[in-house]
C-alpha positions as CSV (number, residue, x, y, z in Angstrom):
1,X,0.0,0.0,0.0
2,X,1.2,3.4,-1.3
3,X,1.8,5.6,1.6
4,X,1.3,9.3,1.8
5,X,4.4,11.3,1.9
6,X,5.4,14.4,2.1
7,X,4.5,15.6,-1.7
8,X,1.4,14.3,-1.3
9,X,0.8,15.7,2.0
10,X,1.6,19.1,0.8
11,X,-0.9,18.7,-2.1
12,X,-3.4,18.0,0.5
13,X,-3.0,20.8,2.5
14,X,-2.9,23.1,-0.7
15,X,-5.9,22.1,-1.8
16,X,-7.4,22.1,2.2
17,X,-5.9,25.7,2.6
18,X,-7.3,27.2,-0.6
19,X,-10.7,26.0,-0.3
20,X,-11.6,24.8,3.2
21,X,-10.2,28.0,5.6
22,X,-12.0,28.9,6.9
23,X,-14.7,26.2,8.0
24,X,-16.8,25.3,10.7
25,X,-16.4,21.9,12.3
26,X,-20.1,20.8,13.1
27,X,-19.5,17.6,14.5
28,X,-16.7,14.6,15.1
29,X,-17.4,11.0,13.9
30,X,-15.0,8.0,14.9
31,X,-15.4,5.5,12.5
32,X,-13.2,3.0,13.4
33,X,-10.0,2.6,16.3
34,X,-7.9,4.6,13.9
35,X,-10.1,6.8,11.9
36,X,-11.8,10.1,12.3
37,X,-14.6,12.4,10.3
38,X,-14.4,16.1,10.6
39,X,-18.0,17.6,9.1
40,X,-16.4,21.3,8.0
41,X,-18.8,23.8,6.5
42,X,-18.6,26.7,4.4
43,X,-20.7,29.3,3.6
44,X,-21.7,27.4,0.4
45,X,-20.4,23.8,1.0
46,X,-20.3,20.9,3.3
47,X,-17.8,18.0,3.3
48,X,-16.1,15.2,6.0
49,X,-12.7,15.5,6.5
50,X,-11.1,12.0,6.8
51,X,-8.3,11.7,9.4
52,X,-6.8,8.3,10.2
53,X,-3.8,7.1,11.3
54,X,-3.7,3.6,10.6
55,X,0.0,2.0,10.5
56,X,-0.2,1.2,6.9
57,X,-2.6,3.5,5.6
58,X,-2.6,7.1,7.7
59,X,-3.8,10.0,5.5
60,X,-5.7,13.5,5.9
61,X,-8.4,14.3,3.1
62,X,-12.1,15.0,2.2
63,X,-13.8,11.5,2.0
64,X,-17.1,10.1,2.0
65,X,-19.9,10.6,5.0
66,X,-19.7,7.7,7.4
67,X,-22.2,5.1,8.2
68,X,-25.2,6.2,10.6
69,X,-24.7,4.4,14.1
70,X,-23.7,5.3,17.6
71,X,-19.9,6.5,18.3
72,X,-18.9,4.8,21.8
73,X,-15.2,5.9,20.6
74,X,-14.1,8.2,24.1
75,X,-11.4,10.0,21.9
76,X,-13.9,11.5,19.1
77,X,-16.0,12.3,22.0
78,X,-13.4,14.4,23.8
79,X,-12.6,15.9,20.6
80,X,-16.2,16.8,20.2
81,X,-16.8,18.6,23.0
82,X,-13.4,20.7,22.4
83,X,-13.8,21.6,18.4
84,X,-17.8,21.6,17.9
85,X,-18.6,24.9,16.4
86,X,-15.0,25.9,16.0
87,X,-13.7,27.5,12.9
88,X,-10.9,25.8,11.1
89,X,-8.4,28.8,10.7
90,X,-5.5,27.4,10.0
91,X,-3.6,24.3,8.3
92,X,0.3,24.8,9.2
93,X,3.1,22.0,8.7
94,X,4.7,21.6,12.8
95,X,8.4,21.8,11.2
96,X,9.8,22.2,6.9
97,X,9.9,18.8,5.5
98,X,7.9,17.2,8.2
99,X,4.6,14.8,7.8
100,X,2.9,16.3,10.5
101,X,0.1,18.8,10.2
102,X,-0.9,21.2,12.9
103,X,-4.9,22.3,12.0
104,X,-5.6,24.8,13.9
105,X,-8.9,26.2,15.5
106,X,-10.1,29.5,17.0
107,X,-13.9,30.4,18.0
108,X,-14.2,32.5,15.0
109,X,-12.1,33.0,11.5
110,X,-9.3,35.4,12.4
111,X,-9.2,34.9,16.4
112,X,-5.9,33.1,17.0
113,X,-5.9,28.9,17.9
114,X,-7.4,28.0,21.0
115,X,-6.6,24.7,20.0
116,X,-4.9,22.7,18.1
117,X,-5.0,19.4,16.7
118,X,-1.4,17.5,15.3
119,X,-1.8,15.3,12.5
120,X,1.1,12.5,12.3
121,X,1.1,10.6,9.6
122,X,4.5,8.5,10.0
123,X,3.5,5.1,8.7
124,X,3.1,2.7,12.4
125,X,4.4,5.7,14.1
126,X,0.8,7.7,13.2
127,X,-1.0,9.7,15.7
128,X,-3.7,12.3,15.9
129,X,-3.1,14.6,19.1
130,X,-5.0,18.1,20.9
131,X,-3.6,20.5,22.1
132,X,-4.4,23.8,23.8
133,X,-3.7,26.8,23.3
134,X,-0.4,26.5,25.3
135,X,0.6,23.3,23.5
136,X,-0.4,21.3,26.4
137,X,-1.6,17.5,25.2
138,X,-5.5,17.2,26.4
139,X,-6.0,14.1,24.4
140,X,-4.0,11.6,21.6
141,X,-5.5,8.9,19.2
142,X,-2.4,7.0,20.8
143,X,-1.0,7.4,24.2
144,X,2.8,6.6,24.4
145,X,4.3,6.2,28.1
146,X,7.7,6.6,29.2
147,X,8.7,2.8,29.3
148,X,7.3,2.7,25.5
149,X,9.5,5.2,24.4
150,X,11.9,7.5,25.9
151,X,12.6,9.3,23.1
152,X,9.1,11.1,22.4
153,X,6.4,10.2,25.1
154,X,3.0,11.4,24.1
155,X,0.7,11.5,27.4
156,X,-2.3,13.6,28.3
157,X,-1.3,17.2,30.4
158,X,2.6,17.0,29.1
159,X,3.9,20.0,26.1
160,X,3.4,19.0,22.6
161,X,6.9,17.9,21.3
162,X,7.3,18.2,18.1
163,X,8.9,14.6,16.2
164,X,12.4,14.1,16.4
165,X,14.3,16.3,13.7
166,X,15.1,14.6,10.3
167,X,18.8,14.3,9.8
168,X,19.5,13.9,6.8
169,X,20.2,17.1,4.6
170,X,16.8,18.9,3.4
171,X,16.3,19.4,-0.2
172,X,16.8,22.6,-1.4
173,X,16.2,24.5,-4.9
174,X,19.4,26.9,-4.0
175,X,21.5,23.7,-4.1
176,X,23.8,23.6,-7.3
177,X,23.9,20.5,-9.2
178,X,27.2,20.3,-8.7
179,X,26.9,20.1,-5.1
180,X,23.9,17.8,-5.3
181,X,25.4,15.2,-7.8
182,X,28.5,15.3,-5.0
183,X,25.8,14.7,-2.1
184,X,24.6,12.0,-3.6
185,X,27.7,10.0,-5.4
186,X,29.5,10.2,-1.8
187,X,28.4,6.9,-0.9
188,X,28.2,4.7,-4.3
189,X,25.0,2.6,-4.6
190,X,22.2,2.0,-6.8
191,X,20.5,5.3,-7.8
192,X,17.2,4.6,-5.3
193,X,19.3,4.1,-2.5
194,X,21.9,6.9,-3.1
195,X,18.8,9.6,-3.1
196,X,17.0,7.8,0.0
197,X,19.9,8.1,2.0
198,X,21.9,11.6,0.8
199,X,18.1,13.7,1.6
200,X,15.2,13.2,4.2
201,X,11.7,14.0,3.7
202,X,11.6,11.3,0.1
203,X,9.7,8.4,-0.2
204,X,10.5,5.5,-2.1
205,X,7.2,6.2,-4.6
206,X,8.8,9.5,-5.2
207,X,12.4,8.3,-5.5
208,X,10.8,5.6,-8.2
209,X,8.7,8.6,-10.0
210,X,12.0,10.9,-9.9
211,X,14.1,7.8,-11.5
212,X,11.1,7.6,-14.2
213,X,10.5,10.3,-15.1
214,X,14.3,11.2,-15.9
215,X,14.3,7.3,-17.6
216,X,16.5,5.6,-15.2
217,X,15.8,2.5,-13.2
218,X,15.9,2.2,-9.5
219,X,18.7,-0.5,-9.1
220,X,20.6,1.4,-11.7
221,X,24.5,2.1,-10.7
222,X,25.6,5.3,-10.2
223,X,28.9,4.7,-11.8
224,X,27.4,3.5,-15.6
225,X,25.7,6.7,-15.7
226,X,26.6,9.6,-17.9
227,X,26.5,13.6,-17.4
228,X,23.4,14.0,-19.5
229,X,21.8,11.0,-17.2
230,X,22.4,13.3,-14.4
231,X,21.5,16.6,-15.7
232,X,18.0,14.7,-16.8
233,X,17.7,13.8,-13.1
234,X,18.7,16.9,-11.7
235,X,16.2,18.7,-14.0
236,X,13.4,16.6,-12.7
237,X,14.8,17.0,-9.2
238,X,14.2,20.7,-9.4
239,X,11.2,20.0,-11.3
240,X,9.5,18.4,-8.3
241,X,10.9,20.9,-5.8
242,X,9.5,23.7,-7.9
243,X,6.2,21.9,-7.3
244,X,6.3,22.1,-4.0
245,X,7.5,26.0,-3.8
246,X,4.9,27.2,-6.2
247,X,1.6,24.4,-4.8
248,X,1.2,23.5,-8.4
249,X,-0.2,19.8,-8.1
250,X,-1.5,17.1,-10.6
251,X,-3.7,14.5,-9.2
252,X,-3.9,11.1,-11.0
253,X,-3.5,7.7,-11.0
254,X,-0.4,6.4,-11.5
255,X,1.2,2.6,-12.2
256,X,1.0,0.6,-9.1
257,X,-1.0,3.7,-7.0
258,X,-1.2,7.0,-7.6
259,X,0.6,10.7,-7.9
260,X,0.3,14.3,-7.4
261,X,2.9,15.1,-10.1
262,X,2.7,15.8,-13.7
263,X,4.9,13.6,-15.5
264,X,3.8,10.5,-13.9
265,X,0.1,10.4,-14.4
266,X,-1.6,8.2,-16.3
267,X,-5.2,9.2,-15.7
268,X,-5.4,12.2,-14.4
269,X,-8.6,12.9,-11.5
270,X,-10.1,16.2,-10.8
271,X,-9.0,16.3,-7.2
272,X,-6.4,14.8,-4.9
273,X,-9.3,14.0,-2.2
274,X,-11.0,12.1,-4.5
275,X,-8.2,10.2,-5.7
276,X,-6.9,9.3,-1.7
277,X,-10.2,8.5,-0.9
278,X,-11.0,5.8,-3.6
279,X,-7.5,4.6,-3.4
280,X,-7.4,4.1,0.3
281,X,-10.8,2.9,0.5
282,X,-10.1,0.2,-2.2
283,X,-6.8,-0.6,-0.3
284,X,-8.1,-1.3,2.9
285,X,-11.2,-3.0,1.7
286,X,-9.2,-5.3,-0.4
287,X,-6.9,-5.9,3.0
288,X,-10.4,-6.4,5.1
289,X,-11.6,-8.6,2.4
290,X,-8.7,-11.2,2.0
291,X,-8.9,-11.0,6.1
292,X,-12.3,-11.8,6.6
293,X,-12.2,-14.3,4.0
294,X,-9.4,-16.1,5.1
295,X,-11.2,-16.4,8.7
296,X,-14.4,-17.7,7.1
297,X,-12.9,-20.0,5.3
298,X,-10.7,-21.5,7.8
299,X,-13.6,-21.7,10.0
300,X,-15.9,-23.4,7.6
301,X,-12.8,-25.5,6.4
302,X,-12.5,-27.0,10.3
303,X,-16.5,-27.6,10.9
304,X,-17.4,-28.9,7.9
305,X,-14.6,-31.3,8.6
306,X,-15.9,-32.6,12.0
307,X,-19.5,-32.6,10.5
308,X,-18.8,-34.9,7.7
309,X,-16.5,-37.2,9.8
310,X,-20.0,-37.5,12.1
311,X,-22.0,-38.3,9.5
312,X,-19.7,-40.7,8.2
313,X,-19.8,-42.4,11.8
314,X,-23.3,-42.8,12.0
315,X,-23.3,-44.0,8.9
316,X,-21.2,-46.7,9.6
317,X,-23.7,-47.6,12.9
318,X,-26.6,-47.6,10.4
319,X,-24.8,-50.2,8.2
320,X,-24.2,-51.9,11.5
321,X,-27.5,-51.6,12.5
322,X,-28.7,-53.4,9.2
323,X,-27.3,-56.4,10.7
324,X,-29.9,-56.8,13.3
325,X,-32.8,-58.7,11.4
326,X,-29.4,-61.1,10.8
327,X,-29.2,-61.5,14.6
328,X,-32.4,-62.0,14.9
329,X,-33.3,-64.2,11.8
330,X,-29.8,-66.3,13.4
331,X,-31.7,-66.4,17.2
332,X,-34.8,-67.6,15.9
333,X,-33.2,-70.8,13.9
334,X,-31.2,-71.4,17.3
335,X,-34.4,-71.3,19.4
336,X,-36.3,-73.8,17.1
337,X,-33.3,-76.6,16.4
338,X,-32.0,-76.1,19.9
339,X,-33.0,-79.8,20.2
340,X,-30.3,-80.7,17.5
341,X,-27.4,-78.9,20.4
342,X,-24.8,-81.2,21.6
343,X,-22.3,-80.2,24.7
344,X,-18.9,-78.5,23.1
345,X,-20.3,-78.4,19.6
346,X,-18.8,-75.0,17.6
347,X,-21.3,-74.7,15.2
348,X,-24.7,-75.9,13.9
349,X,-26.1,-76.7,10.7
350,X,-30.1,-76.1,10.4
351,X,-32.1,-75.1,7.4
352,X,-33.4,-71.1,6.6
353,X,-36.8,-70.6,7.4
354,X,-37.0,-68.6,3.8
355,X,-35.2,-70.3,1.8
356,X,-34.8,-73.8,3.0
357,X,-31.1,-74.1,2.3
358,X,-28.6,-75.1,5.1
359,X,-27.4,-72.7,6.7
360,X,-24.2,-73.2,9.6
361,X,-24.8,-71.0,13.0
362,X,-21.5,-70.2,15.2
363,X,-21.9,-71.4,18.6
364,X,-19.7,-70.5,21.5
365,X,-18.5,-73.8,23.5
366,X,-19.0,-72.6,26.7
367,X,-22.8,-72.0,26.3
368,X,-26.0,-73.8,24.7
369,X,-27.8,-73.3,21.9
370,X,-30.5,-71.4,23.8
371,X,-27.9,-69.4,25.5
372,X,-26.5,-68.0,22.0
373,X,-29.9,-67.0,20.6
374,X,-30.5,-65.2,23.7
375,X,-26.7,-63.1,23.1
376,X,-27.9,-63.2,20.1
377,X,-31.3,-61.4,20.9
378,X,-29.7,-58.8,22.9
379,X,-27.4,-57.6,20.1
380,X,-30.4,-57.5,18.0
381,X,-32.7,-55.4,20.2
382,X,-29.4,-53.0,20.9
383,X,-28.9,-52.6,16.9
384,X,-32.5,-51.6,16.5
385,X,-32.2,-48.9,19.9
386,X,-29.0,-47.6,18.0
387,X,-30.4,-47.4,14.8
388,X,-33.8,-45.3,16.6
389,X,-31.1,-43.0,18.3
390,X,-28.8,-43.2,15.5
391,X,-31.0,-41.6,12.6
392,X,-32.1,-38.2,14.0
393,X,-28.5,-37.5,14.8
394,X,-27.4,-38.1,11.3
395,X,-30.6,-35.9,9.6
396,X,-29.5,-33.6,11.8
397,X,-25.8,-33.4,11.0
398,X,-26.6,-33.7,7.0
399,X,-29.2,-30.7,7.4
400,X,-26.1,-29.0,9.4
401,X,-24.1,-30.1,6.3
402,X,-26.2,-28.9,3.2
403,X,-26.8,-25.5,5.2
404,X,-22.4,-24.7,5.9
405,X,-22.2,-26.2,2.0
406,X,-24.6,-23.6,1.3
407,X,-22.7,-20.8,2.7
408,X,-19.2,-22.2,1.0
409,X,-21.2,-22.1,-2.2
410,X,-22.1,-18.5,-1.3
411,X,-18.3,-18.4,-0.5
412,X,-17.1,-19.5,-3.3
413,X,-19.0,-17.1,-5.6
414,X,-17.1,-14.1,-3.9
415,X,-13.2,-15.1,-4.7
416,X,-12.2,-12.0,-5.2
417,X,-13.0,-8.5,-4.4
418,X,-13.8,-6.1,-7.2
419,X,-16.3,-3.7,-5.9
420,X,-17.4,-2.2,-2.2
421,X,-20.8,-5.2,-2.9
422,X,-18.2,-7.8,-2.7
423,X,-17.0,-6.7,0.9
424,X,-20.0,-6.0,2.2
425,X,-21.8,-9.6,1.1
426,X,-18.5,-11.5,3.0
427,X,-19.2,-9.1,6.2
428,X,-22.6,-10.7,5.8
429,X,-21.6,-14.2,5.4
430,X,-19.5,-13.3,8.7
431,X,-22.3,-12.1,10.4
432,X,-24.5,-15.2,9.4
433,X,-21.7,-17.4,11.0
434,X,-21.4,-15.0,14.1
435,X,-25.6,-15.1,14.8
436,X,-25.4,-19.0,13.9
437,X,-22.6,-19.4,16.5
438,X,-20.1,-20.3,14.0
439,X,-17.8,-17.8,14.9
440,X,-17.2,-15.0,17.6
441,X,-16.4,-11.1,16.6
442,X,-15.5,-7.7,19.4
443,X,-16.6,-5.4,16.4
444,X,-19.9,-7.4,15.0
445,X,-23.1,-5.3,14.3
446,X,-26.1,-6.3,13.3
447,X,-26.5,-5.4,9.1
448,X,-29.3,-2.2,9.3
449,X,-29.0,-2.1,5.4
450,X,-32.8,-2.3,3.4
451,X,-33.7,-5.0,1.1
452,X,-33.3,-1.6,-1.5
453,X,-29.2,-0.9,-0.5
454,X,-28.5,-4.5,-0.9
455,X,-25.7,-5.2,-3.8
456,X,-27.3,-7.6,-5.3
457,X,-25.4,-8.9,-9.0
458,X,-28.3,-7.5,-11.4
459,X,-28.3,-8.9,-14.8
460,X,-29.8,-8.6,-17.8
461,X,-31.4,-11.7,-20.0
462,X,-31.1,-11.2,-23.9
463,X,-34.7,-9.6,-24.2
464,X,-33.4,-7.0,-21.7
465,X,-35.4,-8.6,-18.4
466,X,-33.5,-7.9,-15.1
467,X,-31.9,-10.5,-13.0
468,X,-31.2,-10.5,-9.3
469,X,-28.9,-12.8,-8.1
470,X,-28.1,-13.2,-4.6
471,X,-24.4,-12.9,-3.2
472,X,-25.2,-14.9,0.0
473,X,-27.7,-16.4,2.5
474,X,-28.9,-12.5,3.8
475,X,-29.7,-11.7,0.2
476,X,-31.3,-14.8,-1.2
477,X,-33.9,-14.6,1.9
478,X,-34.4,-11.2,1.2
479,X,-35.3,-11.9,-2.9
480,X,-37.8,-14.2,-1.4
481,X,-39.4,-12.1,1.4
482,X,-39.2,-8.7,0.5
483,X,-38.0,-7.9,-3.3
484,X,-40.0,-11.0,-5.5
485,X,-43.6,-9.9,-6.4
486,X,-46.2,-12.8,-7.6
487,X,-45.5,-12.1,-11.4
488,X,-41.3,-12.7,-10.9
489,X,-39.9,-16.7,-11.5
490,X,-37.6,-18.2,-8.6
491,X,-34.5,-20.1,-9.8
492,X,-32.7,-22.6,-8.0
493,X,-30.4,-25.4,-8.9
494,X,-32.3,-28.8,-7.9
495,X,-30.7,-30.6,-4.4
496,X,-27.2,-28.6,-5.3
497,X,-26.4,-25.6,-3.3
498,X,-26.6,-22.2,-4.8
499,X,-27.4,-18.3,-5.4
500,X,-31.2,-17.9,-5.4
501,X,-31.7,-16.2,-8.9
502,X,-35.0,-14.2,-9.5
503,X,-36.5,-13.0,-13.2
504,X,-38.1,-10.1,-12.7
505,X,-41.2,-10.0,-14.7
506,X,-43.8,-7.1,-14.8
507,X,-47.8,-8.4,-15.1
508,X,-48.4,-10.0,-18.1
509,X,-45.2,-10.3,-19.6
510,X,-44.0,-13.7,-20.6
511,X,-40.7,-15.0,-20.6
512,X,-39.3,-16.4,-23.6
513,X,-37.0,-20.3,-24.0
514,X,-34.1,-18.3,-24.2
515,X,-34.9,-15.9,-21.4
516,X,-35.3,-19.2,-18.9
517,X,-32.6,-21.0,-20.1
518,X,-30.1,-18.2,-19.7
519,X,-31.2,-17.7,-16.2
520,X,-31.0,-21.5,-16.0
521,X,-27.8,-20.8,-16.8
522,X,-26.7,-17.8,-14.0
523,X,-28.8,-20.4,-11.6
524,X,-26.1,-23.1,-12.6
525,X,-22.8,-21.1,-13.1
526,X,-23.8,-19.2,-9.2
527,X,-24.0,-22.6,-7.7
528,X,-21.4,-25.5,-6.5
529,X,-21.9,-27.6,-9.8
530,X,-20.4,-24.3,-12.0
531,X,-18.0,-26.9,-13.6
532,X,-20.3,-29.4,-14.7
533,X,-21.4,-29.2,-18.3
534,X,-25.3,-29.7,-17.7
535,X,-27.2,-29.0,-14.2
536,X,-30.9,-29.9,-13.1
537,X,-32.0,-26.1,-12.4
538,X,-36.0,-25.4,-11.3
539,X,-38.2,-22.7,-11.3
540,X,-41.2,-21.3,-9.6
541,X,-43.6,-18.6,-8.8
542,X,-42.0,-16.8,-5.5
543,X,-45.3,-17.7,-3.9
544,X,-44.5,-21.7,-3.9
545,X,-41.6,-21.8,-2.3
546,X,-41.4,-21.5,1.7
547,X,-39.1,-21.4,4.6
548,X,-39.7,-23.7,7.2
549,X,-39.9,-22.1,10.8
550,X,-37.2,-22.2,12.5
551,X,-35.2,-22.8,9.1
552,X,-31.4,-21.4,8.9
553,X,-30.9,-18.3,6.6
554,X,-31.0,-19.6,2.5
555,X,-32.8,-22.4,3.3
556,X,-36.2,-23.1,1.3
557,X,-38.8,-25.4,0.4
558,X,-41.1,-25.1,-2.8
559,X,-43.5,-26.9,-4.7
560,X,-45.0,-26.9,-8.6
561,X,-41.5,-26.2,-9.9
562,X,-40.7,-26.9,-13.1
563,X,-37.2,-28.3,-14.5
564,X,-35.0,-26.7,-16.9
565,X,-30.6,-27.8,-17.6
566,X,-28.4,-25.0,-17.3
567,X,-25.3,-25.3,-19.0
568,X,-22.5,-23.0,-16.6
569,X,-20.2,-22.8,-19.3
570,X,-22.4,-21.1,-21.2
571,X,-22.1,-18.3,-18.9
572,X,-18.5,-18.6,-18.8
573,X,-18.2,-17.8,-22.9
574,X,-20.5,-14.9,-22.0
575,X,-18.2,-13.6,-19.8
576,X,-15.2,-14.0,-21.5
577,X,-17.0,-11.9,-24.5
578,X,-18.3,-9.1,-22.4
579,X,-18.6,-7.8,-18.5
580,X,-21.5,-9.6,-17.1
581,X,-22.4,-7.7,-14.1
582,X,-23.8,-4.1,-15.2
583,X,-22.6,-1.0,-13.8
């Protein structure tokens, strides 16, 4: 993950400085343990000002609104009570070249600071700290005591410190090239490492970009290159810090992240808030995504082990258990030739009841024939009390089974993450698990979304119908309960598990062959059986189908369906042709 450096930084506050002092912060939101919403207003505008300091991705820029729901954070509530209604006066940087912000606020524009808030953003060393007007510390995002470090200790009623000084040499546009090419050559290297180590305040995104831009590579040896390679780089040097002396930044995405200078961009965006907040938010969702999904599936990996090891046990006792009208058929024959016994006889030849063929009949030496059909008895009648015990335990287990199959079908239809839907319909499956006792979670909330928010995939058949197709157990119950009408059709692969699919259908209209087989289709390529070439699919009016009470999430009953093969790899070709969700 790209950090934020100090270019970027700059940008930020250029941008923050030219169009957002001074503002009013309304009110602070704390949307997670390392990230904070500022809502700033204008006399004609109203945005959030994001402010994290997460170890990996700690930035400071207008983003989206967050979530409705209660803050129990105590640190955005502190900060609440100190900033509400305060203007935003001022955006200073605490010390030249450093990545940390002082914003500062006053009761009105123009009055000077009565506080002050520090933005750090120093990769695990982030922070967000108040201070008063005498640079006292009334609260930090991240308390530091003595023992942690007794270089810097952050801790509530001690003087803001600023961070320890950077010592390397400071770029400077005053520098000759002479003198710079000697700063850097003095300790030979590769190029990257020459520049990160002669200067502070660079970053190795910016070091790369520099190296680019002036066509040279990164591991490149400083004694290969030739005077014209190092007036190209010293031009773009001067370039970047003429950028930074003027504010003249261009937003955009670049290879591998993104950039606030000119010669990198590759798609250039209107803002550099915008372009932080979409490339963080896709960052860290992509870094929640592969989390949660790895816990999930780990989880689901270990029960559906155990689960089908217990049905596989009870199984066997069944087969056992099928041995019992043996035991009994064997007793019987013993009972009714236990004339034909003789003392210390092994076995006993008699013939079947059925089929009147002989038949031999173990006997244990020690005991008569009488004796033996009793033993005999007993193992029957404690085969038939297993096999009553036995068989509620295994429907129970296999209806255990096909529901965790049905959420690692659901599972396996979100593999990777390519839109915000994605995340939020494995934070779903998560909850599912949590509620189900599956799995245990500090930060769970209950989803408040409506059946309208959900990101359901929505298709298109060829005659232009809409398709819904549900992402997981939450959303399939929902196209049942809430979203089908009587007119829509109800898809479902037959005894596999699988996305509900639902074809919307207005009154009157009439689906056509190829409309149902091409939701056939989605039915069989969202399902388990997506790599089989043909799969039994049904369909039905949303009013036939039913969950039990009682019945875990996804899991249905219906009637008067009708049956229809979907062919997945149909699907596939689709796809490969065009996109097959719609934007």
């Amino acid at each position: 993950m790209q950090p934020v450096d100090f270019t970027t930084l700059m940008a930020l506050c250029h941008s923050l400085r030219a169009d957002w002092v001074p503002a009013r912060c309304e009110t602070v939101v704390q949307l997670d343990t390392t990230t904070l919403a500022l809502a700033l207003r204008t006399l004609d505008r109203r945005r959030w000002l994001t402010i994290s300091w997460h170890p990996q991705a700690a930035r400071l820029h207008l983003g989206d609104a967050p979530p409705k729901g209660q803050d129990t954070f105590t640190f955005s509530q502190q900060l609440k009570h100190q900033l509400n209604q305060m203007a935003l006066v001022a955006i200073a940087p605490v010390a030249p070249w450093e990545r940390a912000i002082d914003l500062q606020f006053g009761p009105r524009p123009g009055d000077p600071p009565q506080w002050h808030l520090y933005v750090e953003i120093m990769g695990k060393y982030s922070n967000v700290i108040l201070a008063n007007a005498q640079n006292q510390i009334v609260t930090a995002a991240h308390q530091v005591s003595d023992q942690q470090s007794r270089v810097r200790p952050i801790q509530t009623g001690d003087p803001y410190v600023l961070p320890p000084a950077i010592m390397n040499t400071l770029p400077s546009r005053q520098e000759s090239q002479a003198a710079w090419q000697e700063r850097v050559t003095l300790v030979p290297s590769t190029l990257k490492k020459m520049l990160m180590q002669s200067y502070g305040g660079l970053s190795s995104s910016l070091v790369r970009s520099l190296l680019a831009a002036a066509h040279l590579a990164p591991d490149q040896p400083a004694d290969i290159l030739t005077q014209s390679d190092w007036d190209r780089l010293f031009e773009v040097w001067q370039r970047w810090l003429l950028c930074l002396e003027k504010g003249e930044f261009f937003p955009g995405w670049a290879e591998g992240g993104y950039t606030v200078l000119d010669w990198e961009g590759i798609a250039p965006v209107a803002d550099v808030h915008s372009l932080l907040n979409q490339y963080y938010r896709r960052e860290l969702n992509l870094q929640q995504f592969d989390r949660i999904q790895n816990q999930i599936q780990q989880k689901l990996r270990g029960v559906l082990d155990k689960l089908r090891q217990k049905a596989s046990t009870f199984e066997q006792r069944l087969d056992q258990s099928a041995q019992a009208d043996q035991y009994r058929q064997q007793a019987d024959l013993l009972m009714t030739y236990s004339y034909q016994w003789q003392p210390g006889v092994t076995q006993i030849t008699v013939d079947d009841f059925e089929t009147g063929e002989p038949i031999t009949l173990a006997i244990d030496p020690d005991k008569t024939a009488i004796q033996q059909a009793q033993r005999l008895y007993k193992q029957h009648q404690k085969l038939k009390r297993a096999k009553d015990a036995v068989v509620p335990l295994l429907q129970e287990v296999q209806a255990e089974l096909a529901y965790l199959e049905q959420v690692e079908a659901a599972l396996s239809q979100i593999s990777t993450y390519d839109e915000p839907a994605d995340l939020e319909a494995l934070i779903d499956i998560r909850n599912e698990l949590i509620q189900q006792g599956y799995m245990t979670s500090p930060d769970y909330r209950p989803s408040e979304r409506k059946a309208s928010d959900e990101g359901f995939r929505q298709l298109q058949t060829p005659d232009g119908l809409p398709v819904l197709v549900g992402r997981n157990n939450r959303q399939n119950d929902l196209l049942i309960s809430t979203v089908a009408t009587d007119y829509d059709l109800w898809f479902h692969t037959q005894e596999i598990p699988g996305s509900h699919v639902l074809l919307r259908l207005g009154a009157g209209d009439v689906p056509s062959d190829r409309d149902l087989h091409y939701v056939a289709d989605l039915a069989a390529y969202f399902s388990r059986a997506r790599q089989a070439d043909q799969v039994p699919v049904i369909y039905t009016q949303p009013r036939h189908v039913y969950k039990p009470k009682g019945a875990r999430p996804g899991m249905v009953i219906y009637k008067h369906e009708t049956v229809l093969w979907g062919q997945p790899r149909r699907v596939e070709q689709t796809q490969a042709a065009q996109p097959l969700e719609l934007v």
